[in-house]
N, C-alpha and C positions, 0 to 999 in steps of 0.2 A: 533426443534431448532428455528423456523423461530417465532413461536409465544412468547419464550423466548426471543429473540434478539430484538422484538419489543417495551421491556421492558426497554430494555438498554439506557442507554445515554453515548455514545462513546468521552472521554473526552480527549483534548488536550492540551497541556500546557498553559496555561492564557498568559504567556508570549510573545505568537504567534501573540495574537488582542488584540484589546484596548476595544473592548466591544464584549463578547461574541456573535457571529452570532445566537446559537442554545436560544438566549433569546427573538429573538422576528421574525415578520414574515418574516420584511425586511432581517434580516440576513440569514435566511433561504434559501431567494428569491437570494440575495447575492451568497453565496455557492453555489445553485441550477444552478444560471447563471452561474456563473462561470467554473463549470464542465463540461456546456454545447458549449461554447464559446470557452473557451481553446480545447477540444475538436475539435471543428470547426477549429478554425483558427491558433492554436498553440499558447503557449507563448509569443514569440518573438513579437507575432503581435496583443496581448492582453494588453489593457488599460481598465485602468475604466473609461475613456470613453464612449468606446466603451460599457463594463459592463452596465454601467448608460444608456444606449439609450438603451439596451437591455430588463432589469428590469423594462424600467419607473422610474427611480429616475436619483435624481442628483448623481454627481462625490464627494459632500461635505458629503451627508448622506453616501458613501460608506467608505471614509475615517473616519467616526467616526467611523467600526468596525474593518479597517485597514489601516494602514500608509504606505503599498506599494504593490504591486504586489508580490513581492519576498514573502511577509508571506502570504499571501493569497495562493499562489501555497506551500508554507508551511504546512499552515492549513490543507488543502484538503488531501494533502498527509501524515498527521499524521493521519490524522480521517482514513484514509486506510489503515494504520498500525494497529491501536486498533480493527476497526473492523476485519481484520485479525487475531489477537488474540485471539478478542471473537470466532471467527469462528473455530478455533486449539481449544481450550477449550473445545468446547459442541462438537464439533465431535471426542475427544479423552476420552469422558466421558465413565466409567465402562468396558473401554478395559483396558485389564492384559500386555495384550504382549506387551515390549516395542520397538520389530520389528515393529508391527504391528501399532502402534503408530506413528513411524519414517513415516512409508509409507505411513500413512491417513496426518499425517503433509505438508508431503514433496509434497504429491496431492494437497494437501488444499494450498499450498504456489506457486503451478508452473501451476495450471490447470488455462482455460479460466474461466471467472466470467462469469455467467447466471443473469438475474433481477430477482430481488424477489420484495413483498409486503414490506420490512423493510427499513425503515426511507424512506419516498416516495419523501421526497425533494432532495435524493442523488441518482444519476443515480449510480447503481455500474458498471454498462459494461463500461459506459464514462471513467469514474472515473477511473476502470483499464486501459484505453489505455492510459491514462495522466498519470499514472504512470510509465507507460513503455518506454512511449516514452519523461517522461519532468522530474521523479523524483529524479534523480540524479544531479539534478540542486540544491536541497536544500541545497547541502552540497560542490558540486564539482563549489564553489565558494569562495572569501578572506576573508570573515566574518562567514566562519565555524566555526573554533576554538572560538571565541566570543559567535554563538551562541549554539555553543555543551556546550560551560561553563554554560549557561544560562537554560541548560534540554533542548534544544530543540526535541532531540531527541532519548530523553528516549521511547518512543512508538516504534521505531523503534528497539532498543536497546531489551526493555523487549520483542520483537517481537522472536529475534533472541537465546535470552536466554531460552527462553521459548524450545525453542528446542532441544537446547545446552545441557541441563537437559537429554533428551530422549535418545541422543547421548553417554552422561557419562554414563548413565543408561548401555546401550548394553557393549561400550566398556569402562570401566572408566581412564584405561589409553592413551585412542586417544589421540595424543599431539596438533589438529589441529580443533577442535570442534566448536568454533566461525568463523574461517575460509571457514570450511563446508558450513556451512549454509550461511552465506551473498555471498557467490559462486553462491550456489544452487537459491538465491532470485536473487540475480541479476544475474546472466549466463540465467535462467528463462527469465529476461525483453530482453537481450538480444535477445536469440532466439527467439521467440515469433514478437521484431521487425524484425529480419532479414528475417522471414517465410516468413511478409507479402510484405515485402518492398525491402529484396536484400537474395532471395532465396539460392542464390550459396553459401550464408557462412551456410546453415545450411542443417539439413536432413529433408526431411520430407514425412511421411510414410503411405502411403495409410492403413485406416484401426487402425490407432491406432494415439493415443495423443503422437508423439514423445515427444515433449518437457520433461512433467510428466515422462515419461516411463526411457528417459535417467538420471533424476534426481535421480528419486528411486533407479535406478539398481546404481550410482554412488555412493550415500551414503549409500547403503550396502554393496559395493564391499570394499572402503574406510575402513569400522569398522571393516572389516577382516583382515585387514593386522596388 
């Protein structure tokens, strides 16, 4: 999988930048800081500025590939959705069962990220903790609707469908199937921050990945009913 995925070019809606980042090195170095810094410091307390003294460039050369922070924390977090995709994809390849399928999914959607060799400019362990703990900022703001009109957030979207499928599959008349899954995706960021940062809302179980475990076991229990 890893040497297929290296293949890839993880594409996000043009509409997000004004000049593609993955076209040249700055952009790269761009994103690269970025994951790195928000990481570090949080959102809140991230400027391109800051960015700019980080990368070695100016604050002008970063706004030719974005007009604000907001699509910048955008970007990042679509390009984490697609690569999640691609990742559901090659790891549900020439499996029959579509239990079995659900289960590699639902792992693939809630487990902790590891580094790999693939796109060496994108930390992905950063990159998932900035999800967890800042992605719901994309949308749990007044120019949602505006930019959901505009696809923003079709990655996400085809993320969750993608699934939805595997669900109809098992049970075809579940009345709650897109509901399942963005549960399962986000209840995941959830717990995963509460493990680290405010223990007493969650369980957590010597010996085993609760988060993953309790996800699985809920969207099997769910397709029975």
């Amino acid at each position: 999988m890893d040497n297929l995925l290296s293949n890839i070019k993880i594409k996000v809606n043009d509409k997000v930048f004004i000049k593609d980042p993955e076209s040249s090195e700055l952009g790269k170095r761009i994103v690269q800081g970025t994951i790195g810094l928000i990481d570090e410091i949080g959102f809140e307390q991230f400027t391109f500025k800051k960015l700019a003294k980080e990368i070695k460039t100016s604050e002008a050369s970063i706004y030719r590939y974005f007009d604000s922070k907001h699509h910048l924390l955008v970007y990042i977090t679509l390009w984490y959705w697609g690569w999640m995709e691609y990742r559901i994809v090659f790891k549900l390849m020439n499996i029959e069962s579509a239990e079995e399928r659900l289960t590699i999914a639902v792992k693939t959607l809630t487990e902790v990220i590891e580094e790999d060799k693939d796109f060496n400019h994108i930390n992905k362990v950063k990159l998932h903790r900035i999800v967890i703990r800042e992605s719901s900022k994309i949308y749990l703001n007044k120019s949602v609707d505006n930019e959901n009109s505009e696809g923003f957030f079709l990655a996400y979207k085809r993320l969750v469908e993608r699934v939805v499928k595997i669900i109809l599959e098992i049970n075809p008349t579940y009345k709650y199937p897109h509901m399942l899954v963005s549960t399962i995706i986000e209840g995941a960021h959830h717990q995963r921050y509460f493990a680290k940062h405010l223990p007493r809302l969650t369980d957590i179980v010597n010996g085993e990945d609760a988060v993953t475990t309790f996800y699985q076991k809920m969207a099997l229990t769910q397709l029975k009913d």
